[in-house]
C-alpha positions as CSV (number, residue, x, y, z in Angstrom):
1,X,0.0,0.0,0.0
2,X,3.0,2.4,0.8
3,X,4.5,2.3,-2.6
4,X,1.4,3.1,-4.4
5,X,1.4,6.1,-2.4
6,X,4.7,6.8,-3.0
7,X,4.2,5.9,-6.8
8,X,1.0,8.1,-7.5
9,X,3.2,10.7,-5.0
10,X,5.8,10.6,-7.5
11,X,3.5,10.8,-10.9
12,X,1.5,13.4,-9.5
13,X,4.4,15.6,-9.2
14,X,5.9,14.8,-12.5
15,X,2.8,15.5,-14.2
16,X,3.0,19.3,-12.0
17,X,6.4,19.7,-13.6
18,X,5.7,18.6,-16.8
19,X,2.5,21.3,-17.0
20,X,4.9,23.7,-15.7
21,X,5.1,27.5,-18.0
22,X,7.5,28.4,-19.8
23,X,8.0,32.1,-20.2
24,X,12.0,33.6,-19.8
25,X,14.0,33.3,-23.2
26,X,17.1,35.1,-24.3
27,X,18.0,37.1,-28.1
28,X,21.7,38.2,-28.9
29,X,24.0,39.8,-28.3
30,X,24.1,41.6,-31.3
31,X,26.9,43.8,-31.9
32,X,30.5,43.5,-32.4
33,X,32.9,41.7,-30.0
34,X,34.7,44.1,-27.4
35,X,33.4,46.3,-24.3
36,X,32.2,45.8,-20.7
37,X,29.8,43.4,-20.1
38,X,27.0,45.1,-17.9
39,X,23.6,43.5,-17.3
40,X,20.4,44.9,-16.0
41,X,19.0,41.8,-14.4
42,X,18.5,42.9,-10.8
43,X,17.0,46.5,-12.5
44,X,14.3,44.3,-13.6
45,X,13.1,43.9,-9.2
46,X,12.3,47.5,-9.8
47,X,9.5,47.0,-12.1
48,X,8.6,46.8,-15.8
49,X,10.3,48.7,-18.5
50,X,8.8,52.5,-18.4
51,X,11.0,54.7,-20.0
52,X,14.0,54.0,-22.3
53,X,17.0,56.8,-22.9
54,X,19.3,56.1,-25.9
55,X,22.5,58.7,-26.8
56,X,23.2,58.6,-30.6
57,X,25.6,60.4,-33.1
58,X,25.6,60.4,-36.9
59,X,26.9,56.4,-36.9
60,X,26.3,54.8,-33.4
61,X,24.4,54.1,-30.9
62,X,27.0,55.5,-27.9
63,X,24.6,54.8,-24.9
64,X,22.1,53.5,-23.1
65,X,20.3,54.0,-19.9
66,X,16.6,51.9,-18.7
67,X,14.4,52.6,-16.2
68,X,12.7,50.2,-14.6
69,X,9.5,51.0,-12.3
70,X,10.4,54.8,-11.1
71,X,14.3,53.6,-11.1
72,X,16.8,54.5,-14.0
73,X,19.6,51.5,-14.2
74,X,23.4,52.4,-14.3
75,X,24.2,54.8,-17.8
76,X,26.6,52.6,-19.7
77,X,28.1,54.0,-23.1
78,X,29.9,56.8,-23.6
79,X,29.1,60.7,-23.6
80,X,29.3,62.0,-27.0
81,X,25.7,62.5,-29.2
82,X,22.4,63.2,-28.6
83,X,20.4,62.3,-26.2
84,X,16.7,61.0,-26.5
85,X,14.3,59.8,-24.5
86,X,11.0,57.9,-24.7
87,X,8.5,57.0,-22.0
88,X,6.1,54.1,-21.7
89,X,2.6,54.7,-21.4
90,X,1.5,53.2,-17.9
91,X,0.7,49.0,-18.6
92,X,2.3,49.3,-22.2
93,X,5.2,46.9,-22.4
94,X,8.3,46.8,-25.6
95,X,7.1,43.3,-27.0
96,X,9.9,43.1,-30.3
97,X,13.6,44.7,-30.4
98,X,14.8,45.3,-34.2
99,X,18.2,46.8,-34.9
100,X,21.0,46.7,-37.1
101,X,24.9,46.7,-36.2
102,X,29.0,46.8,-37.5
103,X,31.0,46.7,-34.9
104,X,29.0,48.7,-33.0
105,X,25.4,49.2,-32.6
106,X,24.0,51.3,-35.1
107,X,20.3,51.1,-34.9
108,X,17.1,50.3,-32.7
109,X,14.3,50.0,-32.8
110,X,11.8,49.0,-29.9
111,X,7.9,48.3,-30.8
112,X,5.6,48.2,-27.7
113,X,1.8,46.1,-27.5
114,X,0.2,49.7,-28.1
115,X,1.3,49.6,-31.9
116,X,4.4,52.3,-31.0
117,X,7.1,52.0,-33.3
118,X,10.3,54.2,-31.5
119,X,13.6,54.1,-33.7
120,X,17.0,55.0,-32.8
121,X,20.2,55.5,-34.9
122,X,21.0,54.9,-38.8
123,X,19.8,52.7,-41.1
124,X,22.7,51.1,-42.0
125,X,24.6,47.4,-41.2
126,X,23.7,44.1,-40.1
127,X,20.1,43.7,-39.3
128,X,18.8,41.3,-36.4
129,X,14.8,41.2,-35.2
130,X,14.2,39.7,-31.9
131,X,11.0,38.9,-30.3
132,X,10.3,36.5,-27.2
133,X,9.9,32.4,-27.5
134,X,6.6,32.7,-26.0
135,X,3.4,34.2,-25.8
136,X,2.3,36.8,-23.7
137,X,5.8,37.6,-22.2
138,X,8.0,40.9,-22.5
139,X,11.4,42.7,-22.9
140,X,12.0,42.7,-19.5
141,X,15.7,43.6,-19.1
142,X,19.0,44.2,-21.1
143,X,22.3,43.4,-20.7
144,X,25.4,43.5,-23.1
145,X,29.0,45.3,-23.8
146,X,29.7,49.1,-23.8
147,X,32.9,50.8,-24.3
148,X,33.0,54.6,-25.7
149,X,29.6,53.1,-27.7
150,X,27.4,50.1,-27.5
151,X,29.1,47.0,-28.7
152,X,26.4,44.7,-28.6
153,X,23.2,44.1,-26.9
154,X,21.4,41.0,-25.3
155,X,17.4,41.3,-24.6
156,X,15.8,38.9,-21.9
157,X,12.3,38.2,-22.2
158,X,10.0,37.2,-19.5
159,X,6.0,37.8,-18.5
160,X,5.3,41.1,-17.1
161,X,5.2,41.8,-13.6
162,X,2.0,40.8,-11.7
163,X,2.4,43.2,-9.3
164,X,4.3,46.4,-8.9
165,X,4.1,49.4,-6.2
166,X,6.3,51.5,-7.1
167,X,5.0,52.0,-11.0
């Protein structure tokens, strides 16, 4: 009698695991080799993605800088260009990260679930698209190489957060 209890114990978990979501999944880096590695992943605590800052000059992306909930991440990049800056609107989330690169990063563009379409950069180089393995999930951090530009980018995907105070 014990070991069918043990043996229904043991299916009724694997069939729990099996069931179990999937939702994180990874795109990149894309870029040239070189830089700092930096990552954003404990920005992501903070909250979803509301606001993005990117510094650009006629060729490169040079900078970037997230915020995450009411918290702006670390600036990594360097100083020269212009600055921009884009806000979220409050539950709308980047869902699909296009861009194009040679050496550096040259271009991005993000495109949020509202239908926004916000490009950075020059059209020119190596293009790359990235979107998330599954449905219903969203760019919830970034991570990649920076020296005086951006070298490459990385893009971590995940659902968005259930619950957040401080957005």
């Amino acid at each position: 009698m014990l070991t069918i209890a043990l043996l229904a114990l043991l299916c009724a978990s694997a069939s729990v695991n099996a069931i179990q979501v999937q939702s994180s999944s990874y795109n990149g880096e894309y870029g040239g080799s070189g830089g700092q590695r930096f990552s954003h992943s404990g920005n992501q605590l903070e909250g979803p993605i509301t606001a993005i800052r990117v510094r650009v000059n006629r060729y490169y992306i040079v900078g970037l800088q997230v915020r995450y909930g009411k918290v702006w991440s670390d600036y990594v990049g360097g100083t020269l260009g212009d600055l921009e800056e884009i806000f979220l609107h409050p539950g709308e989330s980047v869902i699909q990260v296009s861009g194009k690169y040679k050496f550096y990063l040259r271009k991005l563009v993000f495109v949020t679930d509202k239908g926004r379409y916000l490009p950075f950069g020059k059209d020119t180089g190596t293009s790359f698209n990235a979107a998330p393995l599954y449905p219903n999930t969203v760019l919830r951090f970034i991570s990649g190489r920076s020296s005086i530009f951006i070298n490459a980018i990385g893009l971590h995907w995940d659902v968005y957060p259930s619950v957040c105070s401080s957005c």
